[in-house]
C-alpha positions as CSV (number, residue, x, y, z in Angstrom):
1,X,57.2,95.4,102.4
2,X,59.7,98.6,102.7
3,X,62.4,98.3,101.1
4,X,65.6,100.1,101.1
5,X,68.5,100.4,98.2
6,X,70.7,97.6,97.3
7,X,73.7,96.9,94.1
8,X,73.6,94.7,92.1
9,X,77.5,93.4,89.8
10,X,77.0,91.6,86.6
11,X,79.8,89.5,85.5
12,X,79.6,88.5,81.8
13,X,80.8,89.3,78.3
14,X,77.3,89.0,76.6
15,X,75.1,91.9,75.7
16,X,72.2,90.0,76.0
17,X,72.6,89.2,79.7
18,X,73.6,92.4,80.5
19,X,70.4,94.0,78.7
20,X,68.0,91.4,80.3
21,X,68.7,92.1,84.0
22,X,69.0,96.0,83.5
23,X,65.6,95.6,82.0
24,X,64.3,94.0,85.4
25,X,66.2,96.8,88.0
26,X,64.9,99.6,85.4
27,X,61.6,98.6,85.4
28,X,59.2,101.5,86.6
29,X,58.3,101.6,90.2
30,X,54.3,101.3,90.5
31,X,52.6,104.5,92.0
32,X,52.9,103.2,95.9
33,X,56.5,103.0,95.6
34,X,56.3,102.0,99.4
35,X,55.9,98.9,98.7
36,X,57.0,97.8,95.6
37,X,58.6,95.1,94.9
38,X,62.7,94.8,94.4
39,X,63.0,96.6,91.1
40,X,62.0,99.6,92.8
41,X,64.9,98.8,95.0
42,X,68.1,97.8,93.5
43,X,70.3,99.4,90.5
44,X,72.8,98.5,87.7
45,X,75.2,100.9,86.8
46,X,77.3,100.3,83.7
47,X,80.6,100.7,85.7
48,X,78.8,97.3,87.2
49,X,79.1,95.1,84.6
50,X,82.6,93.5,85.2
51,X,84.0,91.2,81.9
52,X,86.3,89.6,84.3
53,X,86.8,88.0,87.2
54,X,89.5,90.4,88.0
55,X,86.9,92.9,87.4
56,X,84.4,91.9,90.0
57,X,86.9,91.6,92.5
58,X,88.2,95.1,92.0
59,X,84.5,96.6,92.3
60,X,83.7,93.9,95.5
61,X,86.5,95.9,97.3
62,X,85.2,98.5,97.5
63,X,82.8,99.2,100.1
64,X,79.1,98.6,99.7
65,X,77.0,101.6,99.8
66,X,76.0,102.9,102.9
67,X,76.2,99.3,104.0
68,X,73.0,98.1,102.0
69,X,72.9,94.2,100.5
70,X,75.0,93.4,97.7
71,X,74.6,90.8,94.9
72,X,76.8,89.3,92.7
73,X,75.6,87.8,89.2
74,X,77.8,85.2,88.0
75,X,77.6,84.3,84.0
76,X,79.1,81.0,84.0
77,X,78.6,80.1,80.2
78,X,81.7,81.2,79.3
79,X,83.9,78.4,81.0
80,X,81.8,77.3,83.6
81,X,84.6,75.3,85.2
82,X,87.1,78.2,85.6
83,X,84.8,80.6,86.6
84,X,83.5,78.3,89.3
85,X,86.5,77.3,90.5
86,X,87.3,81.0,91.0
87,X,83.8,81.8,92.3
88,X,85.1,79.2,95.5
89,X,87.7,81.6,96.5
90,X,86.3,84.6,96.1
91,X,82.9,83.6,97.9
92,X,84.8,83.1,100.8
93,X,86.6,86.5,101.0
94,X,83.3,88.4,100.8
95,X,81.1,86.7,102.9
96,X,78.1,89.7,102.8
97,X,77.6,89.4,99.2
98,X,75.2,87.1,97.4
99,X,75.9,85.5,94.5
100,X,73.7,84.3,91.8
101,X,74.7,82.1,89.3
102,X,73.4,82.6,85.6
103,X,73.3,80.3,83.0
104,X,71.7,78.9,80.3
105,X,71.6,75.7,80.9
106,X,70.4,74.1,84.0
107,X,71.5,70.4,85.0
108,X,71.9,69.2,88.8
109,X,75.6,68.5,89.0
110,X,76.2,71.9,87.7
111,X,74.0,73.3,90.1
112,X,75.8,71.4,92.8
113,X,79.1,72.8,91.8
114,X,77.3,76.4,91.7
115,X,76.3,75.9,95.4
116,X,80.0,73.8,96.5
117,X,81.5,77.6,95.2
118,X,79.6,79.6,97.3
119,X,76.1,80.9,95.0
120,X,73.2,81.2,97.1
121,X,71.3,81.2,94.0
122,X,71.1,79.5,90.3
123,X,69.3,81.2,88.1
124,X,68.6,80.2,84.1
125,X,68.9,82.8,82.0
126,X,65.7,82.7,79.8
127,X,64.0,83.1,83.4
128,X,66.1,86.9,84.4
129,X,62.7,88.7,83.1
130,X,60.4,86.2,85.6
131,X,62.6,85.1,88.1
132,X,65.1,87.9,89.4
133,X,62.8,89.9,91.2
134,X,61.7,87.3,93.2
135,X,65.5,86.7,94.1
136,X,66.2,90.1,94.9
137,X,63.5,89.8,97.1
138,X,64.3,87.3,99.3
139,X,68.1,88.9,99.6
140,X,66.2,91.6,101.4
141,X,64.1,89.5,103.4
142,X,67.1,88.2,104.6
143,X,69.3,91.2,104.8
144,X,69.2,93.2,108.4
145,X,67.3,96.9,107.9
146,X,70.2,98.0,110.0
147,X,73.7,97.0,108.1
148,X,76.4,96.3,110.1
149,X,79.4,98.4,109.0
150,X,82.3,96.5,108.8
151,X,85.8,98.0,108.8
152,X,88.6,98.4,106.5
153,X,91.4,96.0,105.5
154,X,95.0,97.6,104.7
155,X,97.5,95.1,103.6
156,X,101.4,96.3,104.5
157,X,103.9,94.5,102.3
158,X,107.1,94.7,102.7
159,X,109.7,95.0,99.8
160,X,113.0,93.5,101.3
161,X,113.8,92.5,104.9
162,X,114.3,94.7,107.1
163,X,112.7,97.4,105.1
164,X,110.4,99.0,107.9
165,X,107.3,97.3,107.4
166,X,106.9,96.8,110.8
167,X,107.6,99.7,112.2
168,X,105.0,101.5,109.4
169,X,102.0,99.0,110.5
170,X,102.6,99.7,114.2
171,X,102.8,103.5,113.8
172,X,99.8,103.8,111.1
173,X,97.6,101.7,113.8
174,X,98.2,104.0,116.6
175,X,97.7,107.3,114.3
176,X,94.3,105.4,113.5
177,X,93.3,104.5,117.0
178,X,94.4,107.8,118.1
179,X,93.1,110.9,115.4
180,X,90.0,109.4,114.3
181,X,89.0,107.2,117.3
182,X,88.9,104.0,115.8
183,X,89.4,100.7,116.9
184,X,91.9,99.4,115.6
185,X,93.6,95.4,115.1
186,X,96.9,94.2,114.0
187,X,96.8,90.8,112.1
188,X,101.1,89.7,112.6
189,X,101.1,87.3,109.6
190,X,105.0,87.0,109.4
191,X,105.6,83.4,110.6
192,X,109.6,83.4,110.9
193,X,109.6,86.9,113.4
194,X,106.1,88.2,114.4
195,X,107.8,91.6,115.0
196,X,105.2,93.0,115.7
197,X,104.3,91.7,119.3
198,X,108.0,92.4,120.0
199,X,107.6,96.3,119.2
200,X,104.6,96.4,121.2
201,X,105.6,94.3,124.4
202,X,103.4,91.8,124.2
203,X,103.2,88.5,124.5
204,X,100.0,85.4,124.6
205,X,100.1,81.7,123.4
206,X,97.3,81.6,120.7
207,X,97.4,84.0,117.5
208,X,96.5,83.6,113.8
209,X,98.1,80.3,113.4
210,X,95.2,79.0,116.3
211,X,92.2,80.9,114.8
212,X,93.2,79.4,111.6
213,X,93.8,76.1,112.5
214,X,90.1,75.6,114.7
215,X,87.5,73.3,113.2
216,X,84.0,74.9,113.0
217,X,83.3,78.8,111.7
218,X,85.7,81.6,111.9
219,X,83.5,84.1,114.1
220,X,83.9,87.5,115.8
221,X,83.8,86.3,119.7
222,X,86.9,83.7,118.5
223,X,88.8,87.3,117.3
224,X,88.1,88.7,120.0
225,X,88.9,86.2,122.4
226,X,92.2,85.4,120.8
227,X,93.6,88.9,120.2
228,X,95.7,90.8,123.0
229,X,95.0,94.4,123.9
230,X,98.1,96.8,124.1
231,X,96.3,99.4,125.3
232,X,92.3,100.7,124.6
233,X,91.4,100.8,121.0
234,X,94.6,98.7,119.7
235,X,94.5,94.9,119.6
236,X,97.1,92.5,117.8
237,X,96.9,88.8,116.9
238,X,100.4,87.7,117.5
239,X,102.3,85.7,114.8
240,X,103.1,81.8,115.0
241,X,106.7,83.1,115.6
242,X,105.5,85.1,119.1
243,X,102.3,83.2,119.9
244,X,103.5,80.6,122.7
245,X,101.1,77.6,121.8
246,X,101.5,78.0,118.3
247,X,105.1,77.3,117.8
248,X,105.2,74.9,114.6
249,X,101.8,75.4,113.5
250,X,101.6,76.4,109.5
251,X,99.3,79.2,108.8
252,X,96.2,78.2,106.4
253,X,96.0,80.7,104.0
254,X,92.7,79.0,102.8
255,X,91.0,80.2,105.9
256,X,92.4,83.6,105.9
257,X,89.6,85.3,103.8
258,X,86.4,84.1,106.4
259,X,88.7,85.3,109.2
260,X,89.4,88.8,107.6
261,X,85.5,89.2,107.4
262,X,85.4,88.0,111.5
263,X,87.5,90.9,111.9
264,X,85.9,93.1,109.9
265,X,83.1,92.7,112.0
266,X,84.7,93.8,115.7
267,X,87.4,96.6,114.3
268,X,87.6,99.4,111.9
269,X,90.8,99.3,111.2
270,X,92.2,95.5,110.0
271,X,96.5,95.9,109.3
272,X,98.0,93.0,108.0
273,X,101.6,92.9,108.1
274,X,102.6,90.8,105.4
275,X,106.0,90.0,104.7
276,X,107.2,86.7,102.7
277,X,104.1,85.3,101.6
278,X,103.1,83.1,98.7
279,X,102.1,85.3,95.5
280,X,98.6,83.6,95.3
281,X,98.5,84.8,99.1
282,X,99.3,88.2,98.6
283,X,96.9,88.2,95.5
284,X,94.2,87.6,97.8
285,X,95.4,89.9,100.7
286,X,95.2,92.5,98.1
287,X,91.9,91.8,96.8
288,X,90.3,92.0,100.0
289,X,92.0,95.0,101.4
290,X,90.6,98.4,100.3
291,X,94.2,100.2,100.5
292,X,97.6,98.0,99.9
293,X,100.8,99.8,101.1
294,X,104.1,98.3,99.8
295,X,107.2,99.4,102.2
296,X,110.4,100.1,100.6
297,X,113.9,102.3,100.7
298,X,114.9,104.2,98.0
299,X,117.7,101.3,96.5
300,X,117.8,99.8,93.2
301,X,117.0,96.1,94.7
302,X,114.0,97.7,96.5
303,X,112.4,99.7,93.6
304,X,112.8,96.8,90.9
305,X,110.9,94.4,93.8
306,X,108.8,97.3,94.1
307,X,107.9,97.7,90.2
308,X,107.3,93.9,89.8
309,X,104.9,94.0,92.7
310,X,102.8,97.0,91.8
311,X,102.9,94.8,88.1
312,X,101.6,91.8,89.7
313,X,98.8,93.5,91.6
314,X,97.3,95.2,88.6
315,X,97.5,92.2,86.7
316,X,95.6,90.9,89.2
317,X,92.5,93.6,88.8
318,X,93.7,96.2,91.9
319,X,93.7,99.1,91.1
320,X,96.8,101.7,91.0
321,X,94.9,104.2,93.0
322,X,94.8,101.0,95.8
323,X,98.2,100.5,96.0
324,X,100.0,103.4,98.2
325,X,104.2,102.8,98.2
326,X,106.0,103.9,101.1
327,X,109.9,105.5,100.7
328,X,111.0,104.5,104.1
329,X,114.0,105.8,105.9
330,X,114.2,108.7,103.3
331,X,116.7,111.6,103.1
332,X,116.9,114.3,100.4
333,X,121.1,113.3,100.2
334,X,122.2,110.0,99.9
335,X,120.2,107.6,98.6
336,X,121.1,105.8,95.1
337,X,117.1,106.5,93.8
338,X,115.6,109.1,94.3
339,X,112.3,110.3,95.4
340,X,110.8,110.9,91.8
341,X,112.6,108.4,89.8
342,X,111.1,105.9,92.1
343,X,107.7,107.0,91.6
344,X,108.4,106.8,87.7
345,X,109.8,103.7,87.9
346,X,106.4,102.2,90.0
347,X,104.4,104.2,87.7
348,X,102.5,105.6,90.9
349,X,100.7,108.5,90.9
350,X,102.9,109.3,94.8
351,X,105.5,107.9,96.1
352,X,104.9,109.2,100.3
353,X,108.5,109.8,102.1
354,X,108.6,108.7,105.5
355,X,111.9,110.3,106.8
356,X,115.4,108.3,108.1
357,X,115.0,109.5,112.3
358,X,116.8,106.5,113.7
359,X,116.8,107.7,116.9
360,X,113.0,108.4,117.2
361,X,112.1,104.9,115.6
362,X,114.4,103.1,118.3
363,X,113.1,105.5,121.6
364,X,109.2,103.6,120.1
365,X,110.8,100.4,119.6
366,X,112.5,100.4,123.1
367,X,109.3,102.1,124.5
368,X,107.0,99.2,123.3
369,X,104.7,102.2,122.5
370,X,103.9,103.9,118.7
371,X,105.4,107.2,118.0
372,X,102.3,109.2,119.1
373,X,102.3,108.1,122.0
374,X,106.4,108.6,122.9
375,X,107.3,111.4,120.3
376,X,104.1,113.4,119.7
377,X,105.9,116.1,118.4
378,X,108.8,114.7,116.5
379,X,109.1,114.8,112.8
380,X,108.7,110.9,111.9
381,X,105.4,110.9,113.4
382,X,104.2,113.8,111.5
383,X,104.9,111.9,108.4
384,X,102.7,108.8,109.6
385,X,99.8,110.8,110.7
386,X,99.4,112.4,107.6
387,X,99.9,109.4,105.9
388,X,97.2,108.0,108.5
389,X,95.2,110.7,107.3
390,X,95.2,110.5,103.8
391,X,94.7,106.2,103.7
392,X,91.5,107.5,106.3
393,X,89.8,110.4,103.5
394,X,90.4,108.3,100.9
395,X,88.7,105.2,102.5
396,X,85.7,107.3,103.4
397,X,85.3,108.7,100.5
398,X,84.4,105.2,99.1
399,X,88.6,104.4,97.8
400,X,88.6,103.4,94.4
């Protein structure tokens, strides 16, 4: 059969492991390459082989190449139970990779638990030599020739209430939608406010709460169906605070991570705006999304929340070059911090100003209506569409 590309991750700490697979992808391609078999088809770089899971999710973030399959292989020996337990919750937020379980041994409740975290595949290791190409091969049996693409994720944190966070997801979605042509979908998951619909003068009775809280599979037509179009190319799923029907309803976080991948599949452009939420949430959130942008004014309360969140995120595997801080409502006279000793005190490599025009900011607000489409040629919205412009080269050119 033709084949075409595909990567392969290696979790594991042992040598061995990590020498008996590269030995499969390496093998030499016969003559009629055409139709070789998988080796000829896959490759393992050593900036593959993750020794963590923190690792593997910072390399699953990032987009696949060109779209092509993707598997995952899983060395459980280490603490099986752990690393399953963690395989269960990160199976679910990337739902287009496949992962394969290694291990030496091979008993049927273990391979039960394998398959309860998500592996699609349990593989001894004294087999990798015999058995791995034969996997690979049915991953691209099963894998459509034509990839869909699926869209990007940027999670918008905010750093204090209040802050802007808002206002910066609402603005960076229309510079999206409007300079590059993109569709675009706001995700309000602030269940005390849901500012979001507010700004944009909307209003619907089902939102995230409702997708969340339906039995069966998270799927594209039940995004689609449930989010409310402000205008072409710029959707939003309204909050529990906003959505009429869902007044009361907790958000379950468990089911966030299949319904990011629904609406990967239908926009692409995902913001999150994601204020108040449970550490192990926002852990998540930021493992999933390719650029995470923390919102903040240039006080000393703000920047110390500011520094323990970048902290927690790259203790948590993301990486620094992920994480994009925003100096909201900034002015070269007056603040208590300013614009470089916050960036030293993140330890960021830029700390992006978005300037203090109160006036502007309200005129959008009262408009129901981003910047760009109210005050096209006002100073504020310069600053988000270059900063919509910089999150977009950096995401296609693969992030980090």
């Amino acid at each position: 059969m033709t084949t075409k590309p595909g990567e392969v991750l290696l979790l594991t700490q042992e040598d061995q492991t990590a020498a008996a697979v590269r030995s499969v992808l390496d093998a030499e391609a016969p003559p009629d390459s055409a139709s070789s078999g998988p080796s000829s088809a896959w490759r393992l770089d050593t900036a593959d082989i993750c020794g963590s899971m923190l690792d593997l999710r910072a390399r699953l973030s990032r987009r696949p190449m060109n779209g092509h399959p993707r598997v995952a292989l899983v060395d459980i020996d280490r603490d099986a139970e752990r690393i399953l337990s963690e395989l269960s919750v990160v199976s679910l937020t990337y739902l287009h990779t496949w992962f394969i379980v290694v291990s030496k041994e091979f008993d049927e409740r273990r391979v039960l638990h394998a398959m309860q975290a998500g592996a699609r595949h349990y593989l001894r290791k004294g087999a990798i030599a015999v058995e791995l190409d034969r996997v690979l091969e049915q991953v691209l049996a099963h894998t459509p020739q034509t990839a869909a693409r699926l869209g990007t994720i940027l999670s918008v944190f905010s750093c204090s209430g209040g802050c802007g966070a808002t206002t910066a997801v609402v603005n960076l979605a229309g510079e999206l939608r409007q300079a590059f042509a993109q569709r675009v979908l706001i995700v309000d998951l602030d269940p005390h406010y849901g500012a979001a619909a507010t700004y944009l003068g909307v209003k619907g009775r089902y939102g995230i709460a409702h997708i969340l809280s339906r039995e069966g599979p998270i799927d594209r037509p039940l995004i689609e169906s449930t989010a409310l179009s402000h205008r072409a190319g710029l959707d939003i799923v309204l909050s529990p605070a906003t959505a009429e029907a869902d007044a009361g309803i907790s958000l379950d976080y468990r089911r966030l991570p299949p319904a990011l991948e629904a609406c990967r599949e239908s926009y692409e452009y995902v913001l999150l705006d994601a204020p108040r939420l449970p550490r192990p949430v926002v852990a998540d959130l930021a493992a999933a999304s390719q650029m995470n942008v923390l919102v903040l004014q240039l006080t000393v309360r703000d920047v110390t929340f500011a520094g323990a969140l970048v902290s927690f995120l790259a203790e948590q595997g993301i990486s620094r070059q992920r994480i994009l801080p925003l100096a909201n409502r900034f002015r070269r006279r007056g603040p208590s911090v300013k614009l470089e000793e916050g960036r030293q005190a993140l330890g960021v490599a830029a700390l992006h100003p978005i300037r203090d025009d109160w006036a502007e900011a309200v005129r959008s607000a009262n408009r129901g209506q981003p910047l760009c489409d109210v005050a096209g040629r006002s100073q504020l919205r310069r600053d988000y569409r270059r900063l919509a412009a910089h999150i977009h080269e950096f995401i296609t050119k693969g992030g980090a």
